[in-house]
C-alpha positions as CSV (number, residue, x, y, z in Angstrom):
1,X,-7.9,-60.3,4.2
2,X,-4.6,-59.8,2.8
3,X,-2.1,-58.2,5.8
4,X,-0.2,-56.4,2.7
5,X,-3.8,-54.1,2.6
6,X,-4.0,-51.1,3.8
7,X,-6.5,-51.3,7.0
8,X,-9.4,-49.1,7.7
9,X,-10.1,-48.7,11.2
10,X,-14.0,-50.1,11.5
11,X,-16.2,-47.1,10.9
12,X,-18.5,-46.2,13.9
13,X,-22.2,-45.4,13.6
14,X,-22.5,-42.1,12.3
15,X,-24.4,-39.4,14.4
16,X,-24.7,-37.4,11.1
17,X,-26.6,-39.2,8.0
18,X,-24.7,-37.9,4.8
19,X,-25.0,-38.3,0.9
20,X,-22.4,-40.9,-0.7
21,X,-19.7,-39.8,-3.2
22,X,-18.4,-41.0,-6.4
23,X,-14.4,-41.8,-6.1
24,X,-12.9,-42.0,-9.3
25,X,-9.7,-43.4,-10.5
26,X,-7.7,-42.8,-13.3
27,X,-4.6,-43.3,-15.2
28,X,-2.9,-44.6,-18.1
29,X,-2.8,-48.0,-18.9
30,X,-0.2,-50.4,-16.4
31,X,-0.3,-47.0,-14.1
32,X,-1.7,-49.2,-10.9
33,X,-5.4,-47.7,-10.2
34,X,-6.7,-50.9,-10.5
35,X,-4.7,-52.3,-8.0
36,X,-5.3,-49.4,-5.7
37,X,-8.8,-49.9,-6.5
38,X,-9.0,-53.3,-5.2
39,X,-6.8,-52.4,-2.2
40,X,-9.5,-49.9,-1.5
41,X,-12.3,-52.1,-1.5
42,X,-10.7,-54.6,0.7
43,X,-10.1,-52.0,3.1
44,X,-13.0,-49.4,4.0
45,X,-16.5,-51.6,4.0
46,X,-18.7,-48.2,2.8
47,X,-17.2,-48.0,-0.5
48,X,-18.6,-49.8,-3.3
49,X,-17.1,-50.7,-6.9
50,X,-19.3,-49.6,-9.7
51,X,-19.4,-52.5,-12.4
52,X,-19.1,-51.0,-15.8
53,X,-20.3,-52.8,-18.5
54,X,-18.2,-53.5,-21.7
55,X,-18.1,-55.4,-24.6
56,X,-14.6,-56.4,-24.8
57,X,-14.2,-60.2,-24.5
58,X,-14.2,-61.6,-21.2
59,X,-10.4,-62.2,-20.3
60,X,-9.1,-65.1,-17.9
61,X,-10.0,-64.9,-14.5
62,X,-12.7,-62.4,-15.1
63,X,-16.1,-62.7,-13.0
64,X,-19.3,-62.0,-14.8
65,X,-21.1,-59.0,-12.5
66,X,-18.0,-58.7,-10.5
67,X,-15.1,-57.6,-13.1
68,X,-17.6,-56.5,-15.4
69,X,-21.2,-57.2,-17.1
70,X,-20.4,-58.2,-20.7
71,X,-22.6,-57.3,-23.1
72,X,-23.2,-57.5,-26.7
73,X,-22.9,-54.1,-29.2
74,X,-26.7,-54.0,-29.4
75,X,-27.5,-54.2,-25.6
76,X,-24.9,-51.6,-25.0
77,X,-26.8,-49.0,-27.6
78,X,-29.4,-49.7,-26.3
79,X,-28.8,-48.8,-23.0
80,X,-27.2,-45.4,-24.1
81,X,-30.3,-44.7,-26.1
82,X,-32.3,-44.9,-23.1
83,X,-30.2,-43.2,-21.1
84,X,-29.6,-45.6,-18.9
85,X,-25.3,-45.0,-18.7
86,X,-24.0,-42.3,-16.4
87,X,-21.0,-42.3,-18.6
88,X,-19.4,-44.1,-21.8
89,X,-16.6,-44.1,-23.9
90,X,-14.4,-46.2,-26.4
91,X,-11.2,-47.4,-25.2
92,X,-9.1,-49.4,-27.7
93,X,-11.9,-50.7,-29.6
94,X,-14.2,-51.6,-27.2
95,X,-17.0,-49.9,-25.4
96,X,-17.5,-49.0,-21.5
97,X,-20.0,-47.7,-19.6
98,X,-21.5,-47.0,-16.0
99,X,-25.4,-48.3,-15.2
100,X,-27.2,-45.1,-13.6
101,X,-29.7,-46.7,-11.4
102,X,-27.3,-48.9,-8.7
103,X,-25.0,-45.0,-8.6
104,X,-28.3,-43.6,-7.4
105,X,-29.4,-46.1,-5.3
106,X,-25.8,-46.2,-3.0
107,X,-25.1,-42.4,-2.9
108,X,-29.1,-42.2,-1.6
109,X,-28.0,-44.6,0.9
110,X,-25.2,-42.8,2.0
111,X,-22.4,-45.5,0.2
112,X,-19.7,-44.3,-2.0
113,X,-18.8,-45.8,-5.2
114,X,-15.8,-46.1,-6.8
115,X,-14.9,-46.1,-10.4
116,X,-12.1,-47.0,-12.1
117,X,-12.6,-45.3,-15.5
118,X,-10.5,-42.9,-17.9
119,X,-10.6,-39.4,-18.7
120,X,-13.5,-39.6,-20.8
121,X,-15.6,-41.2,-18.5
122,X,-14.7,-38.5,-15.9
123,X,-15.4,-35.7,-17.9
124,X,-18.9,-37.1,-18.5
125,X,-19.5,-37.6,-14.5
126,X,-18.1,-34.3,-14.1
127,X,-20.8,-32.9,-16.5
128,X,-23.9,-34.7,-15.0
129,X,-23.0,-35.3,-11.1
130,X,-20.0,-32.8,-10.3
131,X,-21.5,-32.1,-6.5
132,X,-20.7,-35.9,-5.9
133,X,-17.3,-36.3,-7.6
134,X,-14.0,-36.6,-6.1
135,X,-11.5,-37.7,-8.9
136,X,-8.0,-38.8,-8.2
137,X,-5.1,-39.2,-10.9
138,X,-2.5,-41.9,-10.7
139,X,0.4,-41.5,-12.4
140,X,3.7,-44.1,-12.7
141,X,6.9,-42.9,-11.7
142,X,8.5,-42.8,-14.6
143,X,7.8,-44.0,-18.6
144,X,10.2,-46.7,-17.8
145,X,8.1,-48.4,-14.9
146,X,5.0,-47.9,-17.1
147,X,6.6,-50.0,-20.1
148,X,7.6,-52.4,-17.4
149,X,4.2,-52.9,-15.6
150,X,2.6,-53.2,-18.9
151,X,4.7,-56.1,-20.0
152,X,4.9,-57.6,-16.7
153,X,1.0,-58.0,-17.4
154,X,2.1,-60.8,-19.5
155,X,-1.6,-60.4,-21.0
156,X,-0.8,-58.0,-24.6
157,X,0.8,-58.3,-27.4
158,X,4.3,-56.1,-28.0
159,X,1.9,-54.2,-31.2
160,X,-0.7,-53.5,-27.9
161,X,1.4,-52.3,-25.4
162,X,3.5,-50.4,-27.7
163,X,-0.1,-48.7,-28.3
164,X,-1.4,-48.6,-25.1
165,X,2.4,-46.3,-24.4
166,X,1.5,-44.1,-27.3
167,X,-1.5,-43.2,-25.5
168,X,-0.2,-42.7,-22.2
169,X,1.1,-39.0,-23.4
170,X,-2.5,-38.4,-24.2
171,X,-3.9,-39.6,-21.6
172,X,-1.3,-37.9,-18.9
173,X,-2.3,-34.6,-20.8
174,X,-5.9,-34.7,-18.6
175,X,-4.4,-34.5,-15.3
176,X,-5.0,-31.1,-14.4
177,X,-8.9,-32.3,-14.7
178,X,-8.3,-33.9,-11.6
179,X,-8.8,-32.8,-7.8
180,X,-5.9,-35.0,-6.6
181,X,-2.7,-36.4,-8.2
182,X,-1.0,-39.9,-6.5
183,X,2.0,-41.0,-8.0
184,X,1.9,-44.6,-7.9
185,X,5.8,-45.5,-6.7
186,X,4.2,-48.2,-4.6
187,X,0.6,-49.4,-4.1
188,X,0.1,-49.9,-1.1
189,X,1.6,-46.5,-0.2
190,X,-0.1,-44.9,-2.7
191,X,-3.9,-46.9,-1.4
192,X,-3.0,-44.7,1.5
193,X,-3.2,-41.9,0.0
194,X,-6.6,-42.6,-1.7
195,X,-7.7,-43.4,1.8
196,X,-7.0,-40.4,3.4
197,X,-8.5,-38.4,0.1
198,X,-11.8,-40.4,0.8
199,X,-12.0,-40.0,4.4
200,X,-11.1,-36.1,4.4
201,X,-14.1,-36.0,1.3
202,X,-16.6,-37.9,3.1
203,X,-17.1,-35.4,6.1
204,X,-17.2,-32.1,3.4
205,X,-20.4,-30.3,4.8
206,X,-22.0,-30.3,1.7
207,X,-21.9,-34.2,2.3
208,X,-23.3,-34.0,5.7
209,X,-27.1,-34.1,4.7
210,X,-28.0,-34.7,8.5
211,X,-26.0,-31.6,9.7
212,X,-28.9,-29.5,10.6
213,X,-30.8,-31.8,12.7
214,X,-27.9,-32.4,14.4
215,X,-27.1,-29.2,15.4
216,X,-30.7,-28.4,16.2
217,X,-30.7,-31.4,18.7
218,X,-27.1,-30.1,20.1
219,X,-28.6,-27.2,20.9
220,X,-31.7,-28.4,22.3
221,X,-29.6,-29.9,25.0
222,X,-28.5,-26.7,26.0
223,X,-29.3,-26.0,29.9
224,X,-31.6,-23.0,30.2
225,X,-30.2,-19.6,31.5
């Protein structure tokens, strides 16, 4: 592991069983969530990444069933027809979306799952699963660092990042949607921020599904009058 990550101390067994929570990241394009996103992951071992399916092309260096399941138009209407996508949206000509079942499975299991999704996609989550969410907003620290991120990418076109900073204004407009804002000067600063965010979340008592047994078995230990 990378010493430049932020380091989670090793989580001890927990006396108290709890529900998982969804984390979600977002931002404008070039903003840095996906970096703090994989600092995240690399960091705290009970956090999971949700993998969205798309169909977008498969770019360089991208990972079947780790970056992303790509799919073909058909498969991907299918699967909102059926209800089978916690969220989806269209983002510059493509289509996204979240499978259901794995989200159930880890947040019954007491994992949290992170997402790395836009505005869209939140508002969706936020509609179906609000109890779990906990959605964080990164924003650059300035236009000028944004332009420069995105063309440090080396991966778009100067027609596609020219777009993808048209949007940005838009996109920045949905911040107040958020429960926490990080602006992203520098990542690995700003993963610790997200880490304290996660680890201040994860013991909210409505989270703490084992709570009352615990309690009841504190106070059985009580020595009699």
């Amino acid at each position: 592991m990378s010493s430049n990550v932020p380091q989670a101390a090793v989580p001890p067994v927990s006396l108290v069983s709890r529900r998982g929570l969804l984390l979600v990241l977002s931002s404008p394009s070039g903003a840095g969530k996906t970096t703090i996103a994989r600092n995240l992951l690399a960091a705290d071992p009970l956090i999971s990444a949700s993998i969205s399916v798309t169909t977008r092309p498969q770019r360089p260096g991208e990972v079947e069933g780790r970056d992303y399941h790509f799919i073909g138009k058909p498969r991907f209407d299918e699967m909102v027809a059926e209800g089978e996508l916690l969220e989806h949206a269209l983002v510059f000509g493509n289509h996204y979306g979240t499978p259901k079942k794995p989200v159930d499975d880890w947040l019954a299991q007491g994992r949290d799952v992170l997402f790395d999704i836009d505005w869209q996609g939140a508002q969706q989550l936020e509609e179906r699963m609000s109890t779990d969410l906990v959605r964080v907003f990164v924003l650059p620290p300035s236009m000028a660092e944004l332009e420069r991120r995105l063309r440090g990418r080396a991966q778009d076109s100067d027609e596609v990042v020219r777009g993808r900073m048209a949007k940005a204004s838009d996109e920045m407009s949905h911040w107040i949607e958020y429960d926490y804002i990080v602006i992203n000067r520098d990542a690995q600063a700003s993963t610790r921020q997200v880490l304290t965010i996660l680890h201040a979340e994860r013991q909210r008592r409505t989270r703490l599904t084992g709570m009352s047994d615990f309690i009841t078995a504190l106070r059985a230990q009580m020595p009699e009058a």
